[in-house]
N, C-alpha and C positions, 0 to 999 in steps of 0.2 A: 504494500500500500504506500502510495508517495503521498504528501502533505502539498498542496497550491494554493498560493494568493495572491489574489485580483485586486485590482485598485481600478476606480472609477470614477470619474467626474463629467458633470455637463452642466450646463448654464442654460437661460433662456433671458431677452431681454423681455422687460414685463408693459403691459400698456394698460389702459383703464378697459374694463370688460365685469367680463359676468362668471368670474372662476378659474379656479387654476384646480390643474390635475393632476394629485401627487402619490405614488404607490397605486395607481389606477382609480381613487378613489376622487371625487369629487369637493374642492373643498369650495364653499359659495365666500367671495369676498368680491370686491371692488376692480381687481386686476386680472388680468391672462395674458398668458406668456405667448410671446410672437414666435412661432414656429412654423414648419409645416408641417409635420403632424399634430398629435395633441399636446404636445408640451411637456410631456410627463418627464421632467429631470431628476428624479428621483429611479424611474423603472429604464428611463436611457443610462443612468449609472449605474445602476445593478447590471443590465444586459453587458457593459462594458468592462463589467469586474469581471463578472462569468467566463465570458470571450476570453479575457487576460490569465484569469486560472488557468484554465485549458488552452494558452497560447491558437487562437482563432481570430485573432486580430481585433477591432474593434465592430462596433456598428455600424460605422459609415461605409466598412466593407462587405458588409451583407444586407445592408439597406442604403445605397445612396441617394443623397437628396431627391435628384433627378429622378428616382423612380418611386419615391411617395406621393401616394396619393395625399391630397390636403386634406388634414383633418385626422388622417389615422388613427385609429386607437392603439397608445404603446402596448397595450398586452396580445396585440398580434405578433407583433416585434418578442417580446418575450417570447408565445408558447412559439413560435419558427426557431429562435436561439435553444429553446430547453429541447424540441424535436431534433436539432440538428445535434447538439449538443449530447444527447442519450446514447449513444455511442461509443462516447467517452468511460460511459462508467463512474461518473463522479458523483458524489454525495456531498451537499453543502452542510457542513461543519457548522457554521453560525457566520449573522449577515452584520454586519455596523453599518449605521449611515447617520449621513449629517446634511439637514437642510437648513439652508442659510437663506433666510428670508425677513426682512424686517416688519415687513406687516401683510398680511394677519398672522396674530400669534398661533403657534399649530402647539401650544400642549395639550387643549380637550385630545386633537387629531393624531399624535405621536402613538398610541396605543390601537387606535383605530387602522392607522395604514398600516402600522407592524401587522396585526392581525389579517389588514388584507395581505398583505405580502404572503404570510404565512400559509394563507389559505392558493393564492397562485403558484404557490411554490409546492405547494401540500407539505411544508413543515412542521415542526410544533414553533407556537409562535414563541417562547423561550429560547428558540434560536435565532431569531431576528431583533434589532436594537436598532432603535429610530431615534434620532436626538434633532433637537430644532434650536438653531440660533440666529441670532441679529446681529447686528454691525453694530450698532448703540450710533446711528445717525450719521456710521462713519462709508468713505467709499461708496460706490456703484450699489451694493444690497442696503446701505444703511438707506442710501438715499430713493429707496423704491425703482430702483432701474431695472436688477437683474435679480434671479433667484438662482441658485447653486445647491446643486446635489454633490457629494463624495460616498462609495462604496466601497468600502471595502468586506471582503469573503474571503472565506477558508474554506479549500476543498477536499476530497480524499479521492484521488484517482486509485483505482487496480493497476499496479504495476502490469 
């Protein structure tokens, strides 16, 4: 059994709108993020730890811009990365993640996406960790511009 770890990040700049979508889930606030998919920077950083575990390159190489459709939902993007991916033989160990967002505050939601995660993943949600942070007014996320996801995972491949 070999031990891997993925690191992942992604960004989305943010506009005034009717929602952002984080861990697949919906959160209703004031903003959404400019993309062309749904936006989801949290489940494009998971997908991009995953990828990096098992050395599969990132997301932009199994989905390139140019061939999303607008609007996508990121959890088609996940179950194509987890089908391709089964293969592999790897078991997620446990997920951390860090969203950097200054407004809205997501602690109600920190338990809520773990739980969704866990359930996309079909985990027990004890091995997923969701943490939310702000800039405190400072930079690009204090000042309401961008939102940032970071992933990192631990895997266990079959030798």
């Amino acid at each position: 059994m070999a031990v891997r770890i993925g690191l992942g990040s992604d960004l989305h700049r943010l506009k005034p709108g009717d929602g952002i979508r984080l861990g697949g889930l919906d959160i209703p606030c004031s903003l959404s993020c400019i993309a062309v998919s749904d936006g989801d920077v949290l489940l494009h950083a998971l997908i991009d730890a995953w990828l990096g575990a098992l050395g599969l390159g990132d997301i932009g190489d199994h989905f390139p811009e140019s061939s999303v459709v607008p609007g996508t939902d990121s959890r088609f993007f996940l179950e194509k990365i987890l089908t391709l991916s089964s293969r592999e033989k790897a078991r997620i160990v446990n997920i951390d993640c860090i969203i950097e967002l200054e407004r809205p505050k997501l602690g109600e939601w920190k338990k809520k996406i773990g739980a969704n995660l866990a359930d996309l993943l079909e985990l027990a949600p004890a091995k997923i960790n969701v943490k939310a942070k702000t800039a405190e007014g400072m930079g690009q996320v204090g000042n309401g511009l961008v939102i940032i996801a970071r992933t990192v995972l631990l895997v266990e491949v079959d030798a």
